[in-house]
Phi, psi and omega in degrees: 000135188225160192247308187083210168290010195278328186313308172307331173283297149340296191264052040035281167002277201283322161324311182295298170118038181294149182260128169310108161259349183187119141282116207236168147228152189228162170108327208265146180268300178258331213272141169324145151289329178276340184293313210271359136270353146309326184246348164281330140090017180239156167207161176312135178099342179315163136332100182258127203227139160312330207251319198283316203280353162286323191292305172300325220281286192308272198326327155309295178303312170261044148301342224014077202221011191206124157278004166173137166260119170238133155269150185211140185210137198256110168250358195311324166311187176259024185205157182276109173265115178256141186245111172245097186262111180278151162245138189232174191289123185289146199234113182303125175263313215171135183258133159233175183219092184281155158049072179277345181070211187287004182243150197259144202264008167265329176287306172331259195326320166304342178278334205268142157268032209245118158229166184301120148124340179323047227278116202238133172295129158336294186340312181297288180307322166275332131334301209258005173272301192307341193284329193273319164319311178293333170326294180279336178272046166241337177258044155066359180289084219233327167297335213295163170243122175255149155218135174273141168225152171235173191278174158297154158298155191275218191270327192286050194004048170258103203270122167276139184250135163240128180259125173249150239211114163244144205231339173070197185267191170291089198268143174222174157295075203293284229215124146229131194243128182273135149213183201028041182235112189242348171301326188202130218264186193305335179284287171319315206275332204260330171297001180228035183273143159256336176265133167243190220246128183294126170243193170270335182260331230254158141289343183042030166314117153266140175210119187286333160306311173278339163286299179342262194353306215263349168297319185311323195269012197246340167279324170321312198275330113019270181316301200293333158253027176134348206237095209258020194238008163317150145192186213246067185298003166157131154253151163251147180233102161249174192234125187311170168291316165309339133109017168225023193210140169256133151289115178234133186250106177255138190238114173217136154289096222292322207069193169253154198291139176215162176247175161283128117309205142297137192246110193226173167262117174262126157095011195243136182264324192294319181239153164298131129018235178345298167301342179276356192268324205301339223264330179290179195253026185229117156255153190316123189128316214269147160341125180305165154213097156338334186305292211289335196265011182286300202291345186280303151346305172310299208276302147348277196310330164321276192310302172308325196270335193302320194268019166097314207284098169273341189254358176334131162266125222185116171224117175283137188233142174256110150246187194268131198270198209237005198250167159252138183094008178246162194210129193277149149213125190259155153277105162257157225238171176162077163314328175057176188276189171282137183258147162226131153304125194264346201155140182232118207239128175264132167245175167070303175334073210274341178241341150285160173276145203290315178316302187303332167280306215274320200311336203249004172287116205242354166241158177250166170276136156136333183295179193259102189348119165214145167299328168260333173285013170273281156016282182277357167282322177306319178264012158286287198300326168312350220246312191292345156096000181274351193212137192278013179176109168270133195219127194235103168247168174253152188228094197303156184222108168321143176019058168216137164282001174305138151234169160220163223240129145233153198262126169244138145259174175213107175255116200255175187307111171282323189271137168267123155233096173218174155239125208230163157241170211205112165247146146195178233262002195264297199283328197123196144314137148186168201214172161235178159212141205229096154256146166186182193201117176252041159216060177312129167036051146103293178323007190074342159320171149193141218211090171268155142231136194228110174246145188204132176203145196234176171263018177229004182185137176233140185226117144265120178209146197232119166206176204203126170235110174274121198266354168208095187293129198046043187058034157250129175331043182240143178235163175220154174191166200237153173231198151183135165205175177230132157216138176260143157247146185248111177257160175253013159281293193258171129249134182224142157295160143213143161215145203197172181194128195241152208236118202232119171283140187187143153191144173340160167231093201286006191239008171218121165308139170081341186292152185215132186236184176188142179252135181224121188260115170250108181257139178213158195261135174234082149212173217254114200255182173008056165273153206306164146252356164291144211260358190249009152323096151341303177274024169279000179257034175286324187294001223236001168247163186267131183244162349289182179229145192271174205199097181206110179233180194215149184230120174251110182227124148278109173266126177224105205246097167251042173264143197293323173231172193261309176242137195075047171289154155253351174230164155114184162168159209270119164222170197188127147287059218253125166251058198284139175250138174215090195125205203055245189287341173292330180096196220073188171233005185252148175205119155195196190229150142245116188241105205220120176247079178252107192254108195225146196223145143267120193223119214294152143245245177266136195045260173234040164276117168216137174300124192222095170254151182207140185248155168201100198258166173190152192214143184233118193224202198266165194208102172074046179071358181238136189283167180278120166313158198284313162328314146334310178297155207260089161259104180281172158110163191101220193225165183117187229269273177291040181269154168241147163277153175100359167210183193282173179291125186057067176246346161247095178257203174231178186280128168227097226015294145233061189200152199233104186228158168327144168290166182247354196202140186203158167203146193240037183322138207216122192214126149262147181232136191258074153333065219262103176300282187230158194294326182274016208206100209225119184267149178237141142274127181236149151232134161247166154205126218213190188161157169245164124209216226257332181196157167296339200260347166272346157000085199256054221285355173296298228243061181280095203271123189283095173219165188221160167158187184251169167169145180250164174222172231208120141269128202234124176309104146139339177288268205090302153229147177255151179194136160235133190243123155243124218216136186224144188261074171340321167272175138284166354247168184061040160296167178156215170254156228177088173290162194210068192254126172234131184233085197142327219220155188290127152268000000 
């Protein structure tokens, strides 16, 4: 905003005590001379006063339709005349781009907040050159040059805006160079870098965001081995002779090296001294760590929150200890009363029941704060798999030590509908078709339907589960299915339907036990003809035949999510009995061990081993049918990767039939790309035989590969693993594709 001589007129004016005689405007194209005297708000015979010609001045500007206002005022008269010359805003036709190179210019324009019909600021416009900057420097263009220009207006008074655009060459990270650093060398300091140095394995990507960070983590790591007066005393920045690698000259000032001193608490009552020092992650001696005394902090506030102090204070204070090179730190403490929750409130639901969220809940309002039972209702309701995000906020209560806690969900898709395909080297081609949904009409049910068919086997099956029947931990559910298999011995039927009793277990954490009654019709058809088969003597029974057992199984699941966990872990115990007092015509035992652990490593790296043993025997004078028996390989239950689905079974003299006894190792290293994305490197190894006392845990068929899984909202998870099998038999390379279903 500018005055010319007009400041002088004014105030001359406002001296005189002069009346405004004629107002004009000059400059402006689209916006009215009456909208803009209208909003300049003098008219002849007003006062003409400093304060009204600042206001209309103000008012003006925020139309925002003028890159500049000038008042201009003639007082030489017995009256004041005013010129209000305006500059306005260029009224947006279309943004273009001469000479874009390598950028693509729809992501630009999707990024501009600029569109046609826009009236755009100086302001703006240099908002949308740096935004094009930032473009070119994510394609390494760290030299380009922009300049906007705009054309004349068109008959619409409507300006095309241009960046003419030089993007220059592919600048990368050639050199970062250390200087005053002797504690620790040029390697090391540059290994805790997030920008490296352009390699043959390396991109040398400069991000400016991201070299800040990485100065940052390289004074962490300082503060973090002893030297807590370190900092980052200048960097320089050049450009190599080759005119594509940048040089970066880092400059740090180490300070001096220190250990913990004494490490002590002030003021805390609840706990002794001593127990509050044992609990930290430091002792007198050890190598100073900014971490540790973070992490020691952490952990206080733990301790404290576990016994109701929700509002406790803990503040560490560093001084200089009395040893030389040591730095004392106390904690002072300012316990406050004890919190009881006063209300605990669910948000964001707009389609589960508010019952189905409390239910899973282990603290009430009237209790007395603790941390870890907030913990574990925040990894209950996360656990039910209905919501892509639990959020634990606090809600402060004036002159009360009370609080109260709310729960935000986010709630996502539940229902599955899809039709998937599936290759591998055992079945072939083959697919599903899948609808359920595992939060029915809100309530928490689930109600699946499964069709799955291969060129060797089709399975249909329909359940349905209530996870708390009459609002009690008790859960019950039901199955029905049908399945055929084409064996290359047999062919077999099955169709049955089974019925599951299942409720917590409050004297073991994480614990669960279930009863499962299955009764099915079995039967088995086109059997070989060859008599010197193990299964020709299959003809020697009458079909079908009936099948009616029960299944116990114990669970103890202390994983953090049901998909993609990264900490915790599954372990299960299963007994299935079949015949004797049950009826039927079938008679074994079955003994099944699965056991699988997650374990975090680095960043979004995590370990995931799993054992899975089993034994099958004979029940009430009756032997287990062959079906029964243990054929490994594929993906499932028995899966071993690297070979086909059941391609390893064990010996019964000179016949190669399902085992009687099996074991599966499983050793993964996991990736978490993004939470629905996930890379794996795996080995498996595993095996059957004829019996447990013939066990060979020596004698393992070997396999390895990579593979990702993919969680697809209405899917759930796709995952492909290729795997190559070191053994016979029918080793190799081996693809493994599930499109639905968990591996």
């Amino acid at each position: 905003m500018r005055y010319s001589f007009a400041a002088l007129a004014i105030a001359l004016g406002a001296s005189l005590a002069l009346e405004v005689g004629s107002v004009e405007v000059t400059g402006n194209t689209y916006v009215s001379t009456d909208l803009i005297l209208g909003v300049f708000g003098l008219d002849t015979g007003d006062p003409f006063i400093s304060p009204e010609i600042s206001r209309g001045t103000r008012d003006l500007f925020n139309l925002g339709y003028f890159s500049d206002v000038e008042i201009l005022a003639d007082t030489t008269g017995e009256t004041a005349d005013i010129l209000i010359s305006v500059i306005e805003n260029r009224l947006l036709s279309r943004i273009e781009f001469t000479d874009p190179g390598h950028l693509d210019e729809d992501d630009v324009l999707d990024s501009l907040s600029l569109f046609p019909g826009q009236t755009v600021s100086p302001a703006q416009v240099e908002e949308a050159r740096r935004i094009v900057l930032h473009f070119f420097a994510e394609k390494h263009r760290h030299r380009a040059v922009v300049t906007p220009v705009w054309l004349d207006p068109d008959t619409d008074s409507r300006s095309v805006l241009v960046f003419q655009c030089e993007e220059g060459p592919d600048v990368r990270v050639g050199e970062i160079d250390f200087f005053g650093n002797e504690a620790f060398d040029d390697g090391k300091l540059r290994g805790q870098m997030q920008t490296r140095q352009d390699s043959f394995w390396r991109s040398g990507r400069f991000r400016r965001s991201e070299f800040e960070a990485s100065l940052d983590s390289v004074t962490a790591y300082y503060h973090n081995h002893g030297y807590p007066e370190m900092r980052i005393a200048g960097v320089e920045e050049s450009m190599l002779d080759d005119g594509r690698h940048l040089r970066f000259e880092i400059t740090v000032e180490e300070g001096g090296y220190y250990s913990f001193g004494d490490v002590t608490v002030s003021g805390a009552e609840a706990f002794s001294d001593s127990f509050l020092v044992s609990v930290m992650d430091m002792e007198p001696g050890d190598e100073y760590s900014a971490e540790k005394v973070r992490s020691s902090l952490m952990t206080m506030y733990e301790v404290f929150q576990e016994k109701g102090y929700f509002y406790a204070s803990v503040e560490p204070v560093i001084t200089g200890g009395s040893g030389v090179g040591t730095l004392d730190v106390t904690y002072l403490v300012e316990e406050g009363e004890r919190a009881h929750i006063r209300r605990i409130e669910i948000t964001g639901n707009n389609r589960t029941y508010e019952n189905v969220i409390r239910r899973e809940l282990t603290i009430y309002p009237g209790d007395r704060f603790q941390r870890s039972a907030l913990m574990r209702s925040y990894r209950n309701i996360f656990y039910l798999n209905y919501f892509s995000d639990v959020a634990v906020d606090f809600r402060y209560i004036e002159d009360s030590p009370d609080v109260d806690i709310v729960f935000d969900v986010v709630e996502k898709t539940t229902g599955k509908a899809g039709v998937g395909a599936a290759y591998g080297g055992g079945t072939g081609l083959s697919g599903f078709i899948e609808l359920g949904e595992t939060n029915l009409f809100g309530r928490g049910q689930s109600l699946t339907f499964n069709y799955q068919f291969s060129s060797d086997r089709n399975d249909i099956n329909i359940g349905f589960t209530e996870p708390w029947l009459f609002d009690t931990p008790l859960s019950l559910g039901g199955e029905l299915y049908h399945t055929t298999y084409d064996e290359s011995d047999y062919d077999r039927q099955r169709t049955g339907g089974a019925v599951v009793v299942g409720r917590p277990l409050p004297w073991i954490d994480y614990g669960s036990a279930s009863v499962r009654y299955n009764l099915e019709k079995v039967d088995v058809y086109d059997i070989t003809e060859d008599s010197t088969s193990y299964y020709y003597s299959l003809r020697d029974l009458d079909w079908p035949r009936w099948t009616s057992s029960v299944t116990l199984t114990f669970t103890r699941d202390s994983r953090d999510r049901q998909m993609f966990a990264s900490t915790g872990s599954l372990n299960r115990v299963t007994s299935e009995f079949a015949g004797g007092i049950l009826g039927g015509n079938t008679g074994f035992q079955k003994y099944l061990f699965d056991s699988s652990w997650h374990v975090p490593s680095l960043s979004n790296f995590i370990f995931f081993l799993r054992a899975r043993l089993g034994t099958v025997g004979s029940l009430d004078g009756r032997e287990p049918p062959a079906y029964e028996l243990f054929e490994l390989g594929g993906t499932g239950f028995y899966g071993l990767r690297g070979y086909p689905q059941e391609a390893i079974v064990a010996r019964d003299g000179y016949d190669e039939v399902g085992g009687r006894s099996m074991l599966i190792l499983t050793a993964e290293y996991r990736w978490r790309v993004i939470d629905q994305i996930q890379l794996a490197l795996f080995a498996d190894a595993g095996n059957t035989w004829s019996s447990w006392s013939s066990s060979d845990f020596a004698d393992l068929k070997r396999g390895a590969g990579l593979g990702i899984r993919i969680e697809v909202p209405m899917l759930g998870i796709i995952g492909f693993d290729y795997a190559y099998g070191f053994d016979e038999p029918e080793g190799g390379w081996e693809p493994h594709f599930q499109f639905g279903t968990v591996f």
